[in-house]
C-alpha positions as CSV (number, residue, x, y, z in Angstrom):
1,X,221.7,-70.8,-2.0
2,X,218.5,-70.2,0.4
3,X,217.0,-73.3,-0.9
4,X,215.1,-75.1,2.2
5,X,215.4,-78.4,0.0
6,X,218.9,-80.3,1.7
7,X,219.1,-82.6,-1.5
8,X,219.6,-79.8,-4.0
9,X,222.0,-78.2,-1.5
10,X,224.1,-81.1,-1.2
11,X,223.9,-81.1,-5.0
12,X,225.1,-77.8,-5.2
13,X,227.9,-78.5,-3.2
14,X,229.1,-81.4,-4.6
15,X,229.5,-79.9,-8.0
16,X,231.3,-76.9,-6.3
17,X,233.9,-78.7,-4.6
18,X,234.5,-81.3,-7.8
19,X,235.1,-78.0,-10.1
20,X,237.1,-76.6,-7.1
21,X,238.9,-79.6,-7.0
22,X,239.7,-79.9,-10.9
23,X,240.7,-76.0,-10.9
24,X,244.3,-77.4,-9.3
25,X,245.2,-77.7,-13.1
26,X,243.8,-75.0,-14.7
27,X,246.1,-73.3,-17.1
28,X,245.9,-69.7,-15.7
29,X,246.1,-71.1,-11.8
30,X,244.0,-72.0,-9.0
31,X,243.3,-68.5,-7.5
32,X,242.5,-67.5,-10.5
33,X,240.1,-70.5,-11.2
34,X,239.1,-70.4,-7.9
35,X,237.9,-66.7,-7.7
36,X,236.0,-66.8,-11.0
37,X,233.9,-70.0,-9.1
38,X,233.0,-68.7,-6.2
39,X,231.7,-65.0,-8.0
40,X,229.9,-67.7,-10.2
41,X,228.3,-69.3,-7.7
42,X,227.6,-66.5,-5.1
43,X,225.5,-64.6,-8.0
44,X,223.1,-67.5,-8.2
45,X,222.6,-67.9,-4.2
46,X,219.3,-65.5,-4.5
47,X,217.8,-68.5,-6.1
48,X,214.5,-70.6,-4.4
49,X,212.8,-72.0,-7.3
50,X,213.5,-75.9,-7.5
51,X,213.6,-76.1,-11.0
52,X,215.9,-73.0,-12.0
53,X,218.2,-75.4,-9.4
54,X,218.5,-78.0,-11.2
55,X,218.8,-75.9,-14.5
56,X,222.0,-74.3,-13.2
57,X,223.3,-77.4,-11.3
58,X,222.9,-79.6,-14.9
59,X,225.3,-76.3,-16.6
60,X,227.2,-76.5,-14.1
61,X,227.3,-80.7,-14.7
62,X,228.3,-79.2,-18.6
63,X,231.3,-76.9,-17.3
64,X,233.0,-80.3,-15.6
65,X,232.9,-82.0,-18.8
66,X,234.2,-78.8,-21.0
67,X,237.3,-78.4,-18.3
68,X,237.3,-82.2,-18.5
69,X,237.8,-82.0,-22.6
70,X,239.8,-79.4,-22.1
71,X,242.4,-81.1,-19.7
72,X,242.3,-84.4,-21.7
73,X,243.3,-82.4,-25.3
74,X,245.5,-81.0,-23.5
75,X,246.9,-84.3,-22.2
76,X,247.0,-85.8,-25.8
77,X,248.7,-82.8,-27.5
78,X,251.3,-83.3,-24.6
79,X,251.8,-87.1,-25.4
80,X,251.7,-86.5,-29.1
81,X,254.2,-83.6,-29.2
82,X,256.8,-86.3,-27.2
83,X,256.2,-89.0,-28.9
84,X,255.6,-87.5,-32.6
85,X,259.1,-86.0,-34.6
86,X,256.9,-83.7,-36.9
């Protein structure tokens, strides 16, 4: 990101390393959760404007709580299968 504005920066990272961090359990691995971020991230890095910022740091915001769904379904039809005879 070029952005001269350190509180959108910080924002930016933040949300990187919180996906990065819930990639650990994604189904098809880390590398390659962690390769698809990156490529994701470094193709919006041309980006200045303020405002397209924060419109791609509040998707990225919606991508956490998809893979957040995701894991927690995933939890339940875990628990359910055990505890379920049918």
């Amino acid at each position: 990101m070029a952005s001269t504005n350190p509180v959108l920066r910080q924002q930016v990272k933040r949300i990187y390393k919180e996906l990065l961090h819930m990639g650990r359990d994604y189904p098809e691995g880390y590398d390659y959760f962690r390769t698809r971020l990156h490529r994701a991230f470094a193709s919006q890095q041309h980006l200045t404007d303020p405002d397209e910022i924060k419109k791609r740091i509040g998707r990225a915001e919606f991508v956490k709580k998809e893979i957040e769904a995701m894991y927690f379904l995933k939890k339940y039809r875990s628990l359910r299968h055990r505890y379920d005879p049918y």
